[in-house]
C-alpha positions in Angstrom: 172.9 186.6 128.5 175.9 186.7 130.6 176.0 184.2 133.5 176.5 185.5 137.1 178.8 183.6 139.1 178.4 184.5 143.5 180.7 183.2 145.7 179.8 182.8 149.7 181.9 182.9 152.2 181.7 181.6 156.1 180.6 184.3 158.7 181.5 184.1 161.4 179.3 184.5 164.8 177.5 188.5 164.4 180.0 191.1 166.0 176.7 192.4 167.7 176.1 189.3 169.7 179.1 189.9 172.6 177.6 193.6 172.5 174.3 192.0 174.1 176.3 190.4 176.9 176.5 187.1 174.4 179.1 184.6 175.4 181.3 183.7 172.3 182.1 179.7 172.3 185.2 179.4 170.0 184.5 181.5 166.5 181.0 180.1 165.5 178.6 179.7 168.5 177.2 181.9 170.9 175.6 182.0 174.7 173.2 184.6 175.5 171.6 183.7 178.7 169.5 185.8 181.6 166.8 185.5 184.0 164.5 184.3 181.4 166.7 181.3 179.8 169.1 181.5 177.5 169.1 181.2 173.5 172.4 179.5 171.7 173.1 181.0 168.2 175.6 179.0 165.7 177.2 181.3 162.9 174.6 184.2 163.8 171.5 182.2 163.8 169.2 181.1 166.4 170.1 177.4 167.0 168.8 176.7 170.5 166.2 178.2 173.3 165.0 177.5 176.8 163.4 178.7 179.1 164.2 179.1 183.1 163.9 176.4 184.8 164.3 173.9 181.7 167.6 172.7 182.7 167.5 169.6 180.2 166.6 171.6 177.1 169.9 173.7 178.1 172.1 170.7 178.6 171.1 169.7 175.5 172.1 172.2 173.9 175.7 172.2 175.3 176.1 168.7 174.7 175.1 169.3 171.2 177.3 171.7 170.5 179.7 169.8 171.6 178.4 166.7 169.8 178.2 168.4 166.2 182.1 170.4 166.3 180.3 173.7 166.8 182.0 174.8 169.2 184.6 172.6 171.5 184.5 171.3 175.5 186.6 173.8 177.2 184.7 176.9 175.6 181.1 175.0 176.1 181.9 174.3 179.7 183.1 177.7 180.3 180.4 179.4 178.6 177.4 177.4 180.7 179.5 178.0 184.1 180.6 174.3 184.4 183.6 172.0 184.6 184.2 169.5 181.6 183.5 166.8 183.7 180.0 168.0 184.3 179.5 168.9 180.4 181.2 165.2 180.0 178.3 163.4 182.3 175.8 165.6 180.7 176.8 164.1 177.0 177.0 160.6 178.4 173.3 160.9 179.9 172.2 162.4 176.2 173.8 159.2 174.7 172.4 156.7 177.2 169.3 157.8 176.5 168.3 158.9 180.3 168.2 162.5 179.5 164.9 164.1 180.9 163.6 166.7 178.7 160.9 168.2 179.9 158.4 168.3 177.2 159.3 165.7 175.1 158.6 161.9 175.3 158.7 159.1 173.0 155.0 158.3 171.9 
């Protein structure tokens, strides 16, 4: 038999993501927020949820972005509605370990 050889290639963020009002951070991660919360998708696929009101879950998740070169400061900041000095305090407070995330504690 004959061996198959498949190649993959990087894909970007879905096109259909800005179509449901998505906010595109750079070319890999995505912001979809509402009422609700907001969900983050990296590369198409769900990365990171909240719900309203869980404001240290979403600060997380734009520090983390951040953190792990998915997407970079100006286009997290812009995306979530704050200045980089904000997004700056909220990665120093993930690192210092005085981030308050409501629903998870260290047993």
């Amino acid at each position: 038999m004959g061996e198959t050889m498949v190649s993959m290639t990087t894909q970007t963020a879905l096109p259909v993501l800005p179509d449901l009002g998505a906010v595109l951070m750079g070319e890999r991660a995505a912001l979809l927020e509402n009422a609700t919360g907001g969900k983050v998708f990296i590369n198409g696929q769900l990365a990171y949820v909240w719900g309203a009101g869980q404001d240290g879950l979403r600060r997380l998740a734009a520090s983390q972005l951040v953190d792990t070169g998915a997407a970079q400061v100006n286009d997290v900041a812009a995306a979530f509605g704050v200045n980089t000095e904000s997004l700056r305090r909220w990665r120093k407070s993930q690192d210092s370990g005085h981030a308050r995330v409501t629903g998870l504690r260290v047993r």
